[in-house]
C-alpha positions in Angstrom: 192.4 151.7 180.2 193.6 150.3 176.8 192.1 152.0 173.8 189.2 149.8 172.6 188.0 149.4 168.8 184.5 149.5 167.5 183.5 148.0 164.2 180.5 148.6 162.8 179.1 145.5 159.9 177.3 146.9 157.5 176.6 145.4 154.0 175.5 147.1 150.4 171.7 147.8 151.0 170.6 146.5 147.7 167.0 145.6 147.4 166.5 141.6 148.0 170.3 141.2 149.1 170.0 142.7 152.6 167.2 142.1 155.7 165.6 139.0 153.6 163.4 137.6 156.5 162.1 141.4 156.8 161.7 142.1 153.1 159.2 138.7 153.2 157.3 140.7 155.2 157.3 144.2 154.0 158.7 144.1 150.7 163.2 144.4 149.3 162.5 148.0 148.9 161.3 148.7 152.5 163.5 146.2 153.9 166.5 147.8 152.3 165.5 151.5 152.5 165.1 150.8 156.6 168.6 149.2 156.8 169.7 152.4 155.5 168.2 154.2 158.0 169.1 151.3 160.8 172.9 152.4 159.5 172.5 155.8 160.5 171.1 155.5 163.3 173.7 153.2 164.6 176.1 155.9 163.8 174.4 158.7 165.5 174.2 156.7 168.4 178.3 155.9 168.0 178.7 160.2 167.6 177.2 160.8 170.5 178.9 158.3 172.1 182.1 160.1 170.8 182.8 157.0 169.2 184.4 156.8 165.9 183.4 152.8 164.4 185.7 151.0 161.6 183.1 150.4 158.8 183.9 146.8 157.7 181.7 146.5 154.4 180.4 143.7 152.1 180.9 142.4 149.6 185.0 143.3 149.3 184.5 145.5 146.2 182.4 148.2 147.1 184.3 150.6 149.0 183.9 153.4 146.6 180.0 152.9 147.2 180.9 152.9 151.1 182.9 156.1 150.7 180.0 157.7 149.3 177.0 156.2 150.9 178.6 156.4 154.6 181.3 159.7 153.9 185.2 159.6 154.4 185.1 160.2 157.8 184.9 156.5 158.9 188.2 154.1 158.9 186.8 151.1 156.6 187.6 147.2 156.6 186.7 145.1 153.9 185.2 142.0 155.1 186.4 139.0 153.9 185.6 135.4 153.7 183.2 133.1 152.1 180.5 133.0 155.0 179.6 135.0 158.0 181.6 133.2 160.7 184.5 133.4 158.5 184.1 137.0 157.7 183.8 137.7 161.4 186.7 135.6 162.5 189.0 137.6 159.8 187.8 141.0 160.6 188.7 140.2 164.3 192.1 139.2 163.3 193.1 141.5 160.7 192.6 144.4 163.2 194.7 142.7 165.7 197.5 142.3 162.9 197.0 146.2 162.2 197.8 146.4 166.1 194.5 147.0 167.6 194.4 145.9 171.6 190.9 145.5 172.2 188.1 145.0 169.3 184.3 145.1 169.5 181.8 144.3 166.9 178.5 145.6 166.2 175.6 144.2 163.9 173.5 146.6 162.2 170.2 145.7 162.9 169.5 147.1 166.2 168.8 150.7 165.1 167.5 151.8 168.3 170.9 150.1 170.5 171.4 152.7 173.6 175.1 154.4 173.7 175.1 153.2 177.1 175.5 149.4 176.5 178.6 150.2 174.2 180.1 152.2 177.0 179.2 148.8 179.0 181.3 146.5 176.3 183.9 148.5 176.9 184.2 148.8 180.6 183.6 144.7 180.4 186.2 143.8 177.8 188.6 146.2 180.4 187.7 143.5 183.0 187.4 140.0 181.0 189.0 138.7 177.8 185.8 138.5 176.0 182.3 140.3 175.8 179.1 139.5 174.3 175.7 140.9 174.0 172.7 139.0 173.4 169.6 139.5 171.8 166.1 138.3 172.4 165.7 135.6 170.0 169.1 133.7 170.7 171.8 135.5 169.1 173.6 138.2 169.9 174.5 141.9 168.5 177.9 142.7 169.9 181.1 140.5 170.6 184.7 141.6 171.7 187.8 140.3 172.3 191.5 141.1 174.0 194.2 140.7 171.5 195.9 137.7 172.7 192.1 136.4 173.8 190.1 135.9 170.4 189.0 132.6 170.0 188.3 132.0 166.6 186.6 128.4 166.9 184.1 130.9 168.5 182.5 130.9 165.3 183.2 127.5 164.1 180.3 124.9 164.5 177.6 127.2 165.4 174.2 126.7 164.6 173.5 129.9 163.0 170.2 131.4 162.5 168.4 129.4 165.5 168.3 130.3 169.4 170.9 128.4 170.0 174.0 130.3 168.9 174.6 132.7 172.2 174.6 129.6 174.1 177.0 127.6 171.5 179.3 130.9 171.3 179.9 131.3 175.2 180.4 127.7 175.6 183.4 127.9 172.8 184.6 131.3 174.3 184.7 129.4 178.1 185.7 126.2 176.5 189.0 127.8 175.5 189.5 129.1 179.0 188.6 133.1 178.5 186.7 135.1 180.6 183.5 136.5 179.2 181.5 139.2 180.6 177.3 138.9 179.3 175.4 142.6 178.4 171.9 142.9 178.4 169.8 141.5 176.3 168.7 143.5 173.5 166.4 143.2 170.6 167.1 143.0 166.9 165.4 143.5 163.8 164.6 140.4 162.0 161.4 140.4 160.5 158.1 142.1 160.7 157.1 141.4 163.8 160.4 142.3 165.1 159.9 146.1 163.4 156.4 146.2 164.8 158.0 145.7 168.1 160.5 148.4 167.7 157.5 150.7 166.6 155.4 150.2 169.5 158.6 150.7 172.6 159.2 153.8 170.1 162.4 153.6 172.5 164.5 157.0 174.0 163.8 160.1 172.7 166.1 160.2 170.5 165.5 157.5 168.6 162.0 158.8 168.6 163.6 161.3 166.1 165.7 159.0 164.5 165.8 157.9 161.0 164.2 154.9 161.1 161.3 156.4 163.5 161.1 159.0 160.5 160.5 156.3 157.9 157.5 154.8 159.4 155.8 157.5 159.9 156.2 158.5 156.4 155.3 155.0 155.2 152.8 153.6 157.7 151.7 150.9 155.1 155.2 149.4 156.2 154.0 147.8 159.6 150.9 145.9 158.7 151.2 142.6 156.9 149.5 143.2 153.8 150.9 146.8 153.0 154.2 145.6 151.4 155.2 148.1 148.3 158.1 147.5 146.0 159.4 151.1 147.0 162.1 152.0 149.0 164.5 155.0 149.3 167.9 152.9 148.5 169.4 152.7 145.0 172.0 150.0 144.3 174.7 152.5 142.8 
């Protein structure tokens, strides 16, 4: 099988500019300090998939802050573009213009994402031109494509934000005559009741001892409504 890359999105957790719809509910400093700790444990869940992700960062200028938040031994991306769907639509072809044959993309708020399912995207996007995994509410946490396959109108037109952008995003990708193979569903992190959620499954056992596990037990105030705290672990540096 063709090699097959993995990028990981990840933006500057600065308190206010990251997890917004969370932060209304628990506070910026929370909301950043746990995207921190979602980060990492997307990564540990990469190692021990013996995966090594391409970190593609916003905003464009920080990759010193990267380097030193996430370590050196990551490839990093800059993202690029004025919006989301642009960003995503250049990341995908700037790594096929740097030769890559088969690219996934990960979000990074679905700390507690099983290896498995990214051993799934790959074995899909071996079979069909595109891949896609969606979560609960509508959207989806992981899209692929062949070189030769992407489909960048994939992320033109979309209602973003609202349940219907898996639906509109398969119907470009099959639109333009691709293949695409559907993961299972999987739930992200978008606001409180969304963390409460992750609290209570508590998930595998390793993610039991993960980061993120970690951080709510040290700050139970986090997961009830009126225990928000301007505090938080992450420093804008």
């Amino acid at each position: 099988m063709k090699p097959t890359d993995f990028v990981l999105l990840v933006k500057r957790p600065a308190p206010g500019r990251v997890k917004r719809r969370l932060a209304e509910g628990i506070g910026p400093g929370h909301a950043s300090a746990l995207y921190e700790t979602f980060v990492a444990d997307i990564l540990a869940t990469f190692a021990r998939a013996r995966v090594v992700p391409t970190i593609c960062y916003h905003p464009p200028g920080a990759a010193a802050f990267f380097r030193r938040w996430l370590g050196d031994g990551h490839r990093f991306l800059a993202q690029k573009g004025l919006d989301h769907p642009g960003r995503l639509s250049r990341a995908f072809e700037d790594l096929f213009a740097r030769g890559s044959e088969r690219v996934i993309i990960v979000a990074s708020d679905n700390p507690d994402l099983p290896g498995g399912i990214l051993r799934k995207a790959r074995e899909a996007l071996g079979k069909n031109e595109a891949v896609i995994g969606p979560t609960l509410d509508g959207g989806y946490y992981l899209i692929g494509f062949r070189a030769g396959s992407f489909v960048p109108g994939a992320f033109s037109g979309i209602d973003w934000s609202t349940p219907r952008v898996l639906g509109q995003t398969v119907a470009r990708v099959r639109d333009a005559g691709r293949s695409v193979a559907v993961l299972p569903r999987w739930s992200d992190v978008d606001n409180l009741e969304d963390l409460q959620a992750l609290a209570s499954r508590g998930g595998a056992p390793a993610f039991r001892r993960s980061a993120t596990m970690e951080y709510l037990r040290e700050h139970p105030e986090v997961l009830n409504r009126d225990g928000r705290e301007k505090g938080g672990r992450v420093k804008d540096a």
